[in-house]
C-alpha positions in Angstrom: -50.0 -57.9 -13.4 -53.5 -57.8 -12.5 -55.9 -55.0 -13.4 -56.7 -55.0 -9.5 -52.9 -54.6 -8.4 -52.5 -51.6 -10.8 -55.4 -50.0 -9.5 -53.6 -50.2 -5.9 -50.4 -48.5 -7.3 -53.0 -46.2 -8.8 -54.1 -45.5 -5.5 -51.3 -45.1 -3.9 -49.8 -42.7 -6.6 -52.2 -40.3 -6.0 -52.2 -40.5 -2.0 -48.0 -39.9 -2.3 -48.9 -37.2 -5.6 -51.0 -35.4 -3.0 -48.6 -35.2 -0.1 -46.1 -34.0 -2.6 -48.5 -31.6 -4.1 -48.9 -30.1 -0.7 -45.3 -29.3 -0.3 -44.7 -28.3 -3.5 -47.9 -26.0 -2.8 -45.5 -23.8 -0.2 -42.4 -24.0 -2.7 -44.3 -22.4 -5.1 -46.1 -19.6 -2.6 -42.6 -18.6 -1.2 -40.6 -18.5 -4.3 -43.4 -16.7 -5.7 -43.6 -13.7 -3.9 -40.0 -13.3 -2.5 -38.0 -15.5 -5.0 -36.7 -17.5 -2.3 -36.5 -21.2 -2.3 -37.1 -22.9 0.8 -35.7 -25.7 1.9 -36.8 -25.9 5.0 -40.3 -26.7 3.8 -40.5 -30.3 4.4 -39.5 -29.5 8.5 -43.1 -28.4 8.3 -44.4 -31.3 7.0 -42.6 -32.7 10.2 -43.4 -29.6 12.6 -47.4 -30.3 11.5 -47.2 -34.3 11.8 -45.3 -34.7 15.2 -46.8 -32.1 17.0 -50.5 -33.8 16.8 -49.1 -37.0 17.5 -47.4 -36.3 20.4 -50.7 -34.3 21.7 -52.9 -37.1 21.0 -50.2 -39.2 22.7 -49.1 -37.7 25.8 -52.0 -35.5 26.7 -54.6 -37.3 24.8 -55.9 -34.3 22.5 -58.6 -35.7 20.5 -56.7 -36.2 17.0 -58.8 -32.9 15.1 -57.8 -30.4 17.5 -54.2 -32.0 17.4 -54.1 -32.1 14.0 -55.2 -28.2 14.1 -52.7 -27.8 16.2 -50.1 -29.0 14.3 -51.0 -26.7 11.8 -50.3 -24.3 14.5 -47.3 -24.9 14.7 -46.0 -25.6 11.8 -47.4 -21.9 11.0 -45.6 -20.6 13.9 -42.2 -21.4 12.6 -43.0 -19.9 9.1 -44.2 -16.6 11.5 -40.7 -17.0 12.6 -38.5 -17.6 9.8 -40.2 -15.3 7.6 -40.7 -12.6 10.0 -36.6 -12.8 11.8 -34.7 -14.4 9.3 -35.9 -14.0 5.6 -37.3 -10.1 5.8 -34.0 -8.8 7.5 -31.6 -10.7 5.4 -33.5 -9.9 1.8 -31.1 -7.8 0.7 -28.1 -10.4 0.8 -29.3 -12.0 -2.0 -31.7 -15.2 -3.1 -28.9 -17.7 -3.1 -27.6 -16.9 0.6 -31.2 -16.8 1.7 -31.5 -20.4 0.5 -28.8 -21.4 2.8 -30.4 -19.4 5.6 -33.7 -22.1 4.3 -31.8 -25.0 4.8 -30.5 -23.3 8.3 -34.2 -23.4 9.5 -34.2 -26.5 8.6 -31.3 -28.3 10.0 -32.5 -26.1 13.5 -36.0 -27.5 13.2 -34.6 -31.2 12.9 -31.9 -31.2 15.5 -35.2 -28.8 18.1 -37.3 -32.0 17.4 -34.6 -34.9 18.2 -33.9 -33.3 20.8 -38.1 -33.0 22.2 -39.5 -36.1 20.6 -36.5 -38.4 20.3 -36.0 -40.1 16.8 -38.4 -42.8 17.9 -41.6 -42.4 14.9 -44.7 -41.0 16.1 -48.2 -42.3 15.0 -51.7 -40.6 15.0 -55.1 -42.8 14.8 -57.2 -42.1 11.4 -59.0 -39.2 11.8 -62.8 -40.7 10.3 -62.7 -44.5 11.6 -64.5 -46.0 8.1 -63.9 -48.8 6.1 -61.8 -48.3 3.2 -63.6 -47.7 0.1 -62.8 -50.9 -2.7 -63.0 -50.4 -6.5 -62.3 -53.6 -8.6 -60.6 -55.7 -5.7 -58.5 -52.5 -4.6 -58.8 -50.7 -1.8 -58.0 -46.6 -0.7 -58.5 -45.8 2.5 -60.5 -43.1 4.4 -57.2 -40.9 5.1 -56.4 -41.4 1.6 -59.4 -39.9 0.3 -58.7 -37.0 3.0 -55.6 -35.8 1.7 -56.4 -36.4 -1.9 -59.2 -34.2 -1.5 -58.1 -31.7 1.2 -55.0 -30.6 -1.4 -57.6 -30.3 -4.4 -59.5 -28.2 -1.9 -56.8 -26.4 -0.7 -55.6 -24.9 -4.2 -58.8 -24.2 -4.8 -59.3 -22.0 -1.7 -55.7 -20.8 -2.5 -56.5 -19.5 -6.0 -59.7 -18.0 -4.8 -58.1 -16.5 -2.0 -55.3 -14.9 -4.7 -58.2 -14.1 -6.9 -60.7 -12.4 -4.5 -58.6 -10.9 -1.7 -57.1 -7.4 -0.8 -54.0 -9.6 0.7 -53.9 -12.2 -2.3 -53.5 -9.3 -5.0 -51.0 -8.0 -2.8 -49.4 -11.2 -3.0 -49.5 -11.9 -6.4 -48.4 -8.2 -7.1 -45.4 -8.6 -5.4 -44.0 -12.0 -7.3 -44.5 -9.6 -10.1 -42.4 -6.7 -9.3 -41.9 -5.9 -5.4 -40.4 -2.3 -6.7 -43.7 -1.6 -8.1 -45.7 -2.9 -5.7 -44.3 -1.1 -3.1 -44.6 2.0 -5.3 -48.8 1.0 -5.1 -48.9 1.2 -1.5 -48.0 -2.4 -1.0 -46.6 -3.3 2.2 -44.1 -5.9 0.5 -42.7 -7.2 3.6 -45.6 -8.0 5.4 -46.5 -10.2 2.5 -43.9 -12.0 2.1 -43.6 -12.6 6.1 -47.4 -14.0 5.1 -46.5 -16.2 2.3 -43.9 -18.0 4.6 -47.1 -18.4 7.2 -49.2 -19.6 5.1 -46.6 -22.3 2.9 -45.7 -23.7 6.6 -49.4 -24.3 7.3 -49.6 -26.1 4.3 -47.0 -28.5 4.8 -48.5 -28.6 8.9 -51.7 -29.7 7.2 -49.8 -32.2 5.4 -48.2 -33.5 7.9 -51.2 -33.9 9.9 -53.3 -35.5 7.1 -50.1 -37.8 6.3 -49.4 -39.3 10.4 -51.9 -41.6 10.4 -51.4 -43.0 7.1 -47.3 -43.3 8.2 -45.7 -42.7 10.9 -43.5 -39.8 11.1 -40.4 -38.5 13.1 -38.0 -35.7 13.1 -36.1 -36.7 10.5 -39.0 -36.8 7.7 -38.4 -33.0 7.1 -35.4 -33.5 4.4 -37.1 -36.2 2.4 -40.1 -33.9 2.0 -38.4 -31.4 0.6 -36.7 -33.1 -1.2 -40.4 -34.2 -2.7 -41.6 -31.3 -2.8 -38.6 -29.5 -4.5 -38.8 -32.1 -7.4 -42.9 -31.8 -7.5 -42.8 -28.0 -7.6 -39.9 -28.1 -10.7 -42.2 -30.8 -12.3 -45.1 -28.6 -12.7 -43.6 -25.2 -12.2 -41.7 -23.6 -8.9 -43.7 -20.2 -10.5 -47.2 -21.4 -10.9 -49.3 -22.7 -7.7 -51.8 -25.3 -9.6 -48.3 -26.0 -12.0 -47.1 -26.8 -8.6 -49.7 -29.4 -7.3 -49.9 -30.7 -10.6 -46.4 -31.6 -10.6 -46.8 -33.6 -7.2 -50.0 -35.8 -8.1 -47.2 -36.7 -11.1 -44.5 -37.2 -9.4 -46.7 -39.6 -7.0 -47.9 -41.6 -10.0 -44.1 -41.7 -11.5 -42.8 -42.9 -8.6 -45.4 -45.4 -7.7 -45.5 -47.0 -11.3 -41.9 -46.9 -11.3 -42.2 -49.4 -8.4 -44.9 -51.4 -9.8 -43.2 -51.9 -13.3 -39.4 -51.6 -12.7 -38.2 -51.9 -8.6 -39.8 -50.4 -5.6 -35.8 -50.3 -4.6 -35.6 -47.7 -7.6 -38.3 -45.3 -6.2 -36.6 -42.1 -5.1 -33.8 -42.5 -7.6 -36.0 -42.1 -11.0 -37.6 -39.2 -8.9 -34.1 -37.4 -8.8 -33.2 -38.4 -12.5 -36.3 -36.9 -13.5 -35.6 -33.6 -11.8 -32.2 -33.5 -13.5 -33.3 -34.1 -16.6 -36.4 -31.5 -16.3 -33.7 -29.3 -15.3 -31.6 -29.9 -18.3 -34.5 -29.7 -20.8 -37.4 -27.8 -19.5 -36.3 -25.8 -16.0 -39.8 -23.5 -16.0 -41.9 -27.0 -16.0 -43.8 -28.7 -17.9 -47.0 -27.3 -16.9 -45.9 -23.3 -16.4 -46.3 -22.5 -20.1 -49.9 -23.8 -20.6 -51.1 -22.5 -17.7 -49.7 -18.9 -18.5 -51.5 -19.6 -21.8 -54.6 -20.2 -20.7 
């Protein structure tokens, strides 16, 4: 295999790592700060993708503002399901709350089939540039977007959690929501914002991911199922564990189809997730971030 063709899968390791980084980005803001799991976090992924391809489409938004738009969206759903669904049922416990999770997202699915049809939806590139070529391989303008919107994204995340009245709030209550309340800490209304802003993370993904592939309403299950398995990689607890876990899931995967079967993709994704559960279930990054 040439040094050209490893490059590629390189390439397109880090494009997949940092969808999946992105969704593992709202696993790990949710089930930090209400210890709830939610599966209905790749329905944003789809929420943010066909909404600004079907505004570019039919009523020929100018693909930024659709793609904002998207986002929209996609945050208006976690407005919804955090703010009607997970803060009124918080006391019945974290495991029926995931079910109430994969509720949302078996609604958002069968809301969007029933809009858009199951026919895929496409978005043009959002910069219309050559793709950059290193060493007879190529990565392409939208590529470099979402590479570097998710390392910009964590960045402003962390700084957000850092700096902010709200992020401290946030970061007090995945340690102790007794206590924090106890501070002055409207708990609540920080978790209903952790499930805003997880959803417009996975919008944002979505968005940045349309015009790479096309997407549809049934996308949403696969990307969490992505993003489940990035954020135990790295660390369901830890944010940057989190998007760590996704660029190395990415690479896995896509060196796992250049070196044993593209056919085998998604299956050594699950087996690694079963065996990380078996033999390291915080992560593998968790405990040298917490270190540091």
């Amino acid at each position: 295999m040439s040094s050209a063709t490893l490059l590629q899968f390189l390439f397109s390791g880090l494009t997949n790592g940092a969808l999946y980084a992105f969704v593992a980005l709202g696993f790990a803001i949710t089930y930090s700060s209400s210890g709830v799991v939610n599966f209905s976090q790749g329905q944003s992924v789809m929420v943010g993708g066909i909404v600004a391809a079907s505004l570019n489409t039919d009523f020929s938004v100018p693909v930024l503002p659709a793609m904002l738009l998207g986002v929209a969206a996609a945050a208006i759903v976690g407005l919804i399901t955090g703010r009607f669904l997970i803060l009124p049922l918080l006391r019945i416990g974290e495991f029926n709350l995931i079910l109430v999770t994969l509720g949302v997202g078996v609604v958002c699915e069968a809301a969007a089939i029933l809009i858009w049809g199951t026919d895929p939806w496409a978005l043009p590139s959002l910069l219309s540039l050559s793709p950059l070529r290193i060493s007879g391989a190529s990565l392409s303008v939208d590529s470099l977007t979402i590479i570097g919107m998710t390392i910009m994204t964590l960045v402003a995340f962390e700084a957000f959690m850092r700096f902010t009245r709200w992020g401290r709030a946030m970061r007090a209550t995945s340690i102790d929501r007794t206590v924090a309340s106890s501070l002055g800490i409207n708990v609540r209304l920080t978790i209903m914002l952790s499930f805003i802003i997880s959803a417009a993370f996975g919008g944002l993904a979505g968005a940045l991911l349309t015009p790479l592939v096309a997407t549809g309403a049934q996308v949403g299950l696969m990307m969490t199922m992505k993003g489940f398995t990035a954020a135990v990689l790295g660390g369901i607890s830890s944010p940057v564990g989190a998007v760590a876990g996704g660029f190395l899931l990415g690479l896995i995967e896509a060196f796992a189809g250049a070196f044993v079967s593209s056919t085998y993709q998604n299956s050594i994704g699950l087996a690694v997730l079963i065996v990380l559960l078996m033999v390291r279930p915080e992560g593998l990054f968790t405990f040298a971030l917490r270190k540091a």
